[in-house]
C-alpha positions, 0 to 999 in steps of 0.5 A: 533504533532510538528514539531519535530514529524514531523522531526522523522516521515520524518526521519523514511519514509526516512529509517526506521532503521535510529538509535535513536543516528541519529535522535537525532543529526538531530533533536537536542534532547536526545536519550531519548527523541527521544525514549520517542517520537516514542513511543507515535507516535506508541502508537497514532497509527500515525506510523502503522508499520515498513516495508520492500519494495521489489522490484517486478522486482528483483523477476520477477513480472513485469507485474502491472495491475490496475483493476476496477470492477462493481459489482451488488447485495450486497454480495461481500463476494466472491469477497473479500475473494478471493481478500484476499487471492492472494498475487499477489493483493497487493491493494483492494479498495471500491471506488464511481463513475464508479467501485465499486472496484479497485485492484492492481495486481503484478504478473510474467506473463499475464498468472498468471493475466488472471487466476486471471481474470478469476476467478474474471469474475466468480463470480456472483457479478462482472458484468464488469472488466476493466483492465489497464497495467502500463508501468511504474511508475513515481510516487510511495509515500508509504505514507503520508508525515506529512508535513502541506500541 
């Protein structure tokens, strides 16, 4: 990957429906070219898919709420199909150190978060839930930036 690569990726996470034709003028290759370049990062699996990011507030889902879980045992399938299946965990993490998961959760209302708490609490792996309320977001990156740093 070069740095007209790079130039493209930065251009796509700015706005992914930017034309071909712009790309082209920014980084000063043919549209061809610019083409033939983003089927390779594609290809290459560098770029995993093109999205649109909604805004949870315009569809009343302000309540955004970091959970750290200590589980015991080793069967996690429970906690995992669960997880999968709610659309208000919009992230599921297993991590080292004090938990074992985290989760992200998005919901409307700390009625919706404490029914999927509760349900969690329930399961026999889970030993300890800990759960933060986020008051707000002063830093949201969706994704890597391909700068070299």
């Amino acid at each position: 990957m070069d740095h007209i690569d790079k130039s493209i990726l930065s251009l796509l996470q700015e706005n992914a429906r930017i034309s071909l034709s712009e790309i082209s003028g920014t980084v000063q290759l043919s549209v061809s070219a610019v083409s033939e370049r983003l089927r390779r990062l594609e290809a290459s699996g560098l770029i995993q898919k093109y999205t649109a990011i909604l805004d949870p507030h315009a569809f009343h889902k302000d309540v955004i709420v970091l959970v750290g879980l200590q589980t015991h045992g080793s069967d996690y399938k429970e906690l995992s199909d669960y997880v999968m299946s709610q659309a208000s965990v919009t992230e599921f993490y297993k991590t080292a150190g004090i938990f074992d998961f985290q989760l992200k959760i998005i919901t409307n209302s700390t009625a919706t978060l404490d029914s999927i708490l509760d349900d969690i609490r329930r399961m026999q792996c889970v030993s300890r839930i800990e759960s933060n309320l986020v008051l707000s977001v002063d830093k949201l990156v969706y994704s890597i930036t391909p700068s070299d740093n």
